[in-house]
N, C-alpha and C positions, 0 to 999 in steps of 0.2 A: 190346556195350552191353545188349543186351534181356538175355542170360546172366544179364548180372549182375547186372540190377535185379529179376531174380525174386524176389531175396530184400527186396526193398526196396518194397514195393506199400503206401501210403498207403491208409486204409482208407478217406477222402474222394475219391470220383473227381472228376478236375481239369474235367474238363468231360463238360457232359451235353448229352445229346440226347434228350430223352424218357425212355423205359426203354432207351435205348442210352448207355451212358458209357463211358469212357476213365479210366482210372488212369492211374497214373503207367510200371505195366509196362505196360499197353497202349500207352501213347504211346512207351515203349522198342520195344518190337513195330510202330509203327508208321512208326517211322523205323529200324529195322533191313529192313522190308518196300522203304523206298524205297532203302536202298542197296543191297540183294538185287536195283530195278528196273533199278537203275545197273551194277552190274557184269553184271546179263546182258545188257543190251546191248552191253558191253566186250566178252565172251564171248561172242557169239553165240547170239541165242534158239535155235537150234534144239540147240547141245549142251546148252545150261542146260534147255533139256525135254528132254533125253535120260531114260530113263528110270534108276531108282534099286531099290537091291532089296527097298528096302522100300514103295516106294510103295504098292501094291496091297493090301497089309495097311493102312495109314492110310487108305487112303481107304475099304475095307472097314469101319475101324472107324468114320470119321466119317457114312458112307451109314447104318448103320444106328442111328444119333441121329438124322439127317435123317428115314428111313423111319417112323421110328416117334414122328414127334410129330404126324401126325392121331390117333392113339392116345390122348395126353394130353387130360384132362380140362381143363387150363388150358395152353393151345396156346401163349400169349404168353409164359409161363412156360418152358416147352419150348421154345421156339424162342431165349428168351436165354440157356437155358444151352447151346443145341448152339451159338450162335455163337460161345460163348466156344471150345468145341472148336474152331471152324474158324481161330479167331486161333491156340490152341495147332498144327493143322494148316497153317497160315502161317510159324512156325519151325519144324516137321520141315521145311515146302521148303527154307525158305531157308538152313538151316545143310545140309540134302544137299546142297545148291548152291554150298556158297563152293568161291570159288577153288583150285584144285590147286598153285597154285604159292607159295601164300602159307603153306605148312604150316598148315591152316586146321584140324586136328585138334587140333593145339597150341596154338592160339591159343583155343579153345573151352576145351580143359580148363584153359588159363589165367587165362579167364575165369571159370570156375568155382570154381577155385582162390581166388581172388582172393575172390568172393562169398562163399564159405562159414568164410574167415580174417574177414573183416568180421560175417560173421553171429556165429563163435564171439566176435570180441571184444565187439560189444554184449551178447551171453550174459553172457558174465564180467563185465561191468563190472554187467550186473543182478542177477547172483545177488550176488554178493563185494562190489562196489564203492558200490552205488548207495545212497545216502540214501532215506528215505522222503519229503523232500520235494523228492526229483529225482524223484518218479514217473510226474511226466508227460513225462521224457523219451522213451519209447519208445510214449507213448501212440497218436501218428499212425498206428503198425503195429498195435498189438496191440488186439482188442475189450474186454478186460477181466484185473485178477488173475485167476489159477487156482489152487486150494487141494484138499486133497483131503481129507475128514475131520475132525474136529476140530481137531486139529495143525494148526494154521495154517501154510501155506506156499506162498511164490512158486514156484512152476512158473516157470521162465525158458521166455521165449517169444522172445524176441530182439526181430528185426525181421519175423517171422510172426503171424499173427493168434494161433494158439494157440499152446499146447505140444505137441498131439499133431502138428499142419502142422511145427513146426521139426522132432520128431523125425525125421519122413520124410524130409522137406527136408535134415538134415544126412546122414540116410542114403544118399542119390539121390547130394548132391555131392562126400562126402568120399572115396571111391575113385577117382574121375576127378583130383580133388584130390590124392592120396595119388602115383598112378602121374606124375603131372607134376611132380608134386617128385621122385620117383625119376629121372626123366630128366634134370632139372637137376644133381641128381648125378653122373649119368654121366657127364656135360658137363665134370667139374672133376675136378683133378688135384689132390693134396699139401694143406695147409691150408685151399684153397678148399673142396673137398670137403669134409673133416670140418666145418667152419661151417655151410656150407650143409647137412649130415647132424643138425645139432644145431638150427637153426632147422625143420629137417623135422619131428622129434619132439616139438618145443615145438606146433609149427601143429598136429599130430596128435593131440600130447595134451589141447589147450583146445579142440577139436572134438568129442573122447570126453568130456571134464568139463562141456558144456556140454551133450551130448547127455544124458549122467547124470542132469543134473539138470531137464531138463524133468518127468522123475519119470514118465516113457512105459513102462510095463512091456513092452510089446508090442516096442517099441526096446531095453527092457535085454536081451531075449534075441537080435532080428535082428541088433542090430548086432555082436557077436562071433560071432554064426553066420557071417554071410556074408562077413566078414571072413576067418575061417579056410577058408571056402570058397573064395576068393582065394588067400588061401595055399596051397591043396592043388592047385590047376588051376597056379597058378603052378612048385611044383612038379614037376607030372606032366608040363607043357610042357614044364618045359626052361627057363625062364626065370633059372635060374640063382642063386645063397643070398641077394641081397642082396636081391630083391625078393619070394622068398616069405616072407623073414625079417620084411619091413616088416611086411605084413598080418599074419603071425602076430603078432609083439611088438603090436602094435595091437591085436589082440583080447586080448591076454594081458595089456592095460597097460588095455585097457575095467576087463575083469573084475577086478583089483586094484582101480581106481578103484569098483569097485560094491561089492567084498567091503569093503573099509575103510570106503567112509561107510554101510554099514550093522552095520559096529561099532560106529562112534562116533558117530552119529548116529538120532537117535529116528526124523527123521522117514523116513530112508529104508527103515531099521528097521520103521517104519509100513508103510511101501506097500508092502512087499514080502511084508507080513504074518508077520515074523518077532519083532513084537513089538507088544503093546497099546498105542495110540495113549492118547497122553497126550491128555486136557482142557484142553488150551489155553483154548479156548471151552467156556462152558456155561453154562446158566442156564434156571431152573423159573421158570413164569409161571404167576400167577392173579389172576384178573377179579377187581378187588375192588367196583368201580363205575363202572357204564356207565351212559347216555344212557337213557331208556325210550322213547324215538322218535327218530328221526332226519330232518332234510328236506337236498333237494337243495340244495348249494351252499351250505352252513355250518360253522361251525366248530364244533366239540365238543373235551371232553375223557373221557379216562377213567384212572381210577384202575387201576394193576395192580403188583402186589407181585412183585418179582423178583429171587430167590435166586442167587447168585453159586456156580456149581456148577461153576467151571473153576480154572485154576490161576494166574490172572495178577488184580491188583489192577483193579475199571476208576477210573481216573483222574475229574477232572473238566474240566469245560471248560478249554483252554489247557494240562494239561498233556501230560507225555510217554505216557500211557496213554488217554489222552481216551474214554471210550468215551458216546456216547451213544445216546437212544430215537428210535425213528422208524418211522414207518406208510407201510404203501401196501396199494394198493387192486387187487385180481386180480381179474378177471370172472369167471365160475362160467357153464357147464362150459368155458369157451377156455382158461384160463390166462396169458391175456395182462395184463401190467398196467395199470392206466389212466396215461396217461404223463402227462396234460391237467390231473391234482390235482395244487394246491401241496403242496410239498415242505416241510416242517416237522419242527424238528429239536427236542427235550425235552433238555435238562441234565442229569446226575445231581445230587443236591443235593447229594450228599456223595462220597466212597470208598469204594466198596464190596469190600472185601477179599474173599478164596477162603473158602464157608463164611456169609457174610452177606446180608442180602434187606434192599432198599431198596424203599420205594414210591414210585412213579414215576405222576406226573400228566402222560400224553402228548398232548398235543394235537395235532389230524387234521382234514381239511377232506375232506365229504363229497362225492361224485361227480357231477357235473350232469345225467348221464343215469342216468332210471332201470334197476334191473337186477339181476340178481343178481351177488353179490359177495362175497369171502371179503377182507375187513379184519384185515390180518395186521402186529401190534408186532413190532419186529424191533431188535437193536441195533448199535449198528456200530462198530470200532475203526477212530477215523479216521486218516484214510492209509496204510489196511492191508485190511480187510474187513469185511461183515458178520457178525455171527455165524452166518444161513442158507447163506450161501454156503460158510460153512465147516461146513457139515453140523448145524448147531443150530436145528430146529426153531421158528419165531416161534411168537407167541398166534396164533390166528386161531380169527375169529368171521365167521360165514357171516351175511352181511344179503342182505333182499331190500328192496330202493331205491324206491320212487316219491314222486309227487308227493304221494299223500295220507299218505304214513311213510312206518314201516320195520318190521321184524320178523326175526328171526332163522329159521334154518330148517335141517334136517338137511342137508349134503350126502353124493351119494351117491359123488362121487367122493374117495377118500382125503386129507385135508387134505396128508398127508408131501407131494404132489405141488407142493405152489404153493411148497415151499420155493425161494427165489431159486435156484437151480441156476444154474452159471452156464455159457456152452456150453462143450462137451463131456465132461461133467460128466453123464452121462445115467443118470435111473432104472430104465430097461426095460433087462432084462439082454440080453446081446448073440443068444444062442440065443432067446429071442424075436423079438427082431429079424430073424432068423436063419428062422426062420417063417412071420413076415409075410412074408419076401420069397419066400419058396415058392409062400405060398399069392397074391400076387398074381398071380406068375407061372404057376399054373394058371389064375386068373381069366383071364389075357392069357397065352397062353402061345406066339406067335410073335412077335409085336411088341411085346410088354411093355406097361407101362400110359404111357407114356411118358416122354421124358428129364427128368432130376432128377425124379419124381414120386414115386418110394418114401415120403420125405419128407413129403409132403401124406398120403398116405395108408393107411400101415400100421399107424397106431392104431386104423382100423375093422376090421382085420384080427384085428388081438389083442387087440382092447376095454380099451384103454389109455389114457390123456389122451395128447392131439396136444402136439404141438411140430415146429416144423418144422425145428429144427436137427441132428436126427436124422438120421444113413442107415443102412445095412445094418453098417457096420462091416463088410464083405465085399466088395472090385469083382468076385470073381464073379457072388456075389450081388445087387448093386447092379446088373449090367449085365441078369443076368437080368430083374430085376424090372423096371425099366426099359425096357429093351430087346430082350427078352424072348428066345428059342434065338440068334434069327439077331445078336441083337448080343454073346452070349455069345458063340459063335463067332466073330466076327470079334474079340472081343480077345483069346480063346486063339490065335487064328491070329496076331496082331500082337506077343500075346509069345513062342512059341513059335518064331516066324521070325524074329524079332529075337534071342534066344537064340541059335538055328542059325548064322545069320552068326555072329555074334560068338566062338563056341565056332570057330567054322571058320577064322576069321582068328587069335585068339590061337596055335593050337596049329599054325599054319606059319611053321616055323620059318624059314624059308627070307626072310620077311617081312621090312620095315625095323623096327629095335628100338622105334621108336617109335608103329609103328603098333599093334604087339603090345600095350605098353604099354598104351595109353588104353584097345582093346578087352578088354585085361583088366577094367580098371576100370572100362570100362561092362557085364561080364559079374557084376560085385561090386552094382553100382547093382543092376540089374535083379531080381539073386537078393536083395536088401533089400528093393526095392519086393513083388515077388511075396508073399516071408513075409509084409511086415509089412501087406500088403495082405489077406491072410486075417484080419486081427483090426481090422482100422480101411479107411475109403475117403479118399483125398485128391483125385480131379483135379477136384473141386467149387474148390478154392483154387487162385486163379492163380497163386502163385508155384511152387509142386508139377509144376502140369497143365502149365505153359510150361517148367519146366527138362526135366521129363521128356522132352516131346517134342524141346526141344535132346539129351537123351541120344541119342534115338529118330534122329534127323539125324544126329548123329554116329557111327551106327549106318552108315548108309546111305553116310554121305561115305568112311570108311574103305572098307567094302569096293567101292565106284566106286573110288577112288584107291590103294586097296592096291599098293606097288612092293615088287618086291624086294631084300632086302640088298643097300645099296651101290649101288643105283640114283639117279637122277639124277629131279628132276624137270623 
């Protein structure tokens, strides 16, 4: 049950306790923890701590989160993200621990199986299916739309918070997934077989179309990598045509699915930068009349002229195009919004066709506290996005707030910044990022600057505006900076020796076919994770950090229970 609700984490935690909460997978974690207490007692505490072969790398890697949060500048901070490590180090035990007799290898990658068939079909029904005002079906999971560019478009996010967490997320489970359908196969004879080889391809192919279209470039390349990377170990093992053939057609049935919808399709077309993004969204703004003062905690308007510079009509209020005006208020220099100002929404008076400029009277309710502030018009297609969030630049006008007025004022940090970005969706390019976390890591260079901390602070590194939704886009680099030599090495050590096994169990042949199997599949996960880990960081997301360490476990449990061909257990 915990497996399978990784992909299903409520973004509301169900219960709180101060700055300690429970989701929905943590409470799967917390009742797979007491049935892990139950069957070792069944089993006997002392073989249930027997030792495991990966343990000593997990716990290496979780000592050195622990070690290095007197490090951290914000300690409370630090210590709730290393315990979320220690729940994810809670399923490595407990899945090294299931049962031997219950084919508990099986039962894990069926679990998995299962999650990531349920994660592709919420995919599919949001990309393909969904109404815009079924939107808020999937809202529970996900923080917001993701668009990229002009071109307006949904990123499917499934049942994960973003698009880039699914893409990893579908790359973690759909190999373990992949080789558990291959064994069910094996299983059937005559008719059975070929159905069940036909619902396999279907499972595999809306797992690749879903991953497609989270629109993850970092994903469109790992996942047919590591795929044929499957395929070729599969090969060189021994494993026989019909399972290096799966992974190969899989990577060869991705890349058909990426080469076509970027034929026939702008926007993949778009991202892949093989062709100019259409203006979907667009639109030129000018101040035609504003306020000569401003006080705290009143209502204004202002007049601003706004030219229709994209490609779609905006509608009026009620119809299918609706587009309306709308303000909000960013603090200068944080970039945070003031969340505490009413929300107030301006009509178009009319249609404004591609090519045409309306004037628009928006009215905005000033901030109670005084401040500096960048007051940014912005328009928005409703039940779909803003215009900023899909890369079109609002008005903004820098005030500075108090009791006695207001006044305008230069700012010195770039206006592009306060555009609504929406997360991960990040302005500072990645080798920057890539920088900061260097140079923290000389500032702290054993114990890093502490856990999750990158985040807090590599914008005074690169002289950047902050955001805290940011990391390294690198878990080497992430650990470094963080965690600083001694935590880098402990997760080279935890994936290197996780690799070791698994590469050591597939290729004996001698093994039961099923054990082969799954270690294949978790040899596919891991070489997924590692790639697509050099260009993005995930085990900040529980669904990610908790399946992984299920990988990590089922790591451990095979080679503990590894039998020989035809063995008994």
């Amino acid at each position: 049950m915990a497996v399978f609700f990784t992909a299903f984490e409520v973004r509301q935690p169900v219960i709180n306790f101060g700055f300690f909460n429970l989701t929905t997978t943590k409470l799967a974690a917390v009742l797979f923890f007491l049935t892990v207490i139950a069957w070792a007692q069944a089993q006997g505490i002392r073989s249930f701590l027997s030792r495991r072969t990966l343990d000593v790398a997990v716990l290496l890697f979780l000592a050195s989160n622990f070690i290095s949060i007197p490090a951290a500048a914000n300690k409370a901070e630090a210590l709730k993200f290393t315990l979320r490590l220690l729940y994810a180090g809670g399923i490595y035990f407990g899945v090294s621990r299931l049962p031997r007799n219950m084919r508990s290898h099986l039962a894990v990658a069926g679990a998995v199986a299962a999650a990531v068939l349920m994660v592709a079909a919420a995919g599919l029904f949001e990309n393909f299916l969904m109404p815009v005002t079924w939107s808020n079906v999937l809202s529970p999971f996900q923080e917001e739309v993701s668009t990229f560019g002009a071109f307006y478009n949904v990123r499917v996010a499934s049942t994960l918070p973003y698009p880039t967490a699914l893409s990893m997320y579908l790359e973690l489970a759909m190999p373990p997934a992949l080789v558990f359908g291959l064994w069910l196969i094996e299983r059937k004879k005559g008719a059975s077989r070929r159905w069940q080889a036909l619902a396999l391809v279907i499972g595999t192919a809306s797992v690749l179309l879903v991953q497609l279209y989270t629109f993850t470039r970092s994903g469109m390349v790992v996942t047919p990598v590591s795929l044929l990377i499957g395929a070729l170990l599969a090969a060189v093992f021994g494993f026989g045509r019909r399972v290096w053939a799966a992974f190969a057609v899989a990577a060869l049935l991705f890349l058909a699915f990426l080469g076509g919808s970027a034929l026939f399709s702008d926007k993949m077309a778009a991202r892949l930068d093989l062709r100019q993004q259409k203006n979907h969204y667009g639109a030129e703004y000018n101040l035609v009349d504003f306020p000569s003062s401003l006080s705290l905690k009143q209502q204004y308007s202002a007049l601003v002229r706004i030219r229709n510079t994209g490609t779609i009509t905006w509608g009026r209020k009620n119809t299918d195009d609706e587009v309306d005006a709308y303000y909000r208020w960013v603090r200068y220099p944080q970039g945070t919004e003031d969340d505490d100002v009413p929300f107030l929404v301006s009509y178009m008076p009319r249609s404004v066709p591609p090519g045409a400029s309306v004037d628009e009277k928006i009215a905005f309710i000033t901030p109670a506290q005084a401040g500096s502030y960048i007051l940014e018009f912005d328009m928005i297609h409703v039940h779909k996005t803003s215009f900023s969030a899909a890369g079109v630049t609002g008005l903004q006008v820098p005030i500075q707030l108090s009791a006695a007025g207001s006044h305008t004022f230069t700012a010195a940090v770039p206006l592009a910044y306060f555009n609504n970005t929406l997360p991960g969706e990040d302005f500072t390019p990645r080798s920057q990022l890539w920088q900061a976390a260097l140079k923290i890591w000389r500032a702290h260079p054993l114990l890093g600057a502490g856990p999750d901390a990158f985040r807090h602070l590599y914008s005074s590194y690169i002289n950047v505006p902050p955001d805290s939704r940011i990391r390294t886009h690198n878990i080497f680099l992430e650990a470094l900076a963080n965690t600083g030599a001694l935590g880098l090495a402990a997760m080279v050590f935890l994936l290197g020796w996780t690799a070791w096994v698994l590469l050591r169990l597939a290729r004996a042949r001698s093994m039961e076919a099923s054990h082969r199997l799954v270690a294949l599949g978790l040899i596919v996960a891991l070489a997924a994770y590692v790639g697509h880990g050099l260009a993005d960081y995930f085990l900040w997301q529980t669904g990610v950090l908790f399946l992984f360490f299920s990988l990590l476990g089922l790591a451990a449990w095979l080679d503990k229970n590894r039998m020989v061909d035809g063995g008994r257990y």
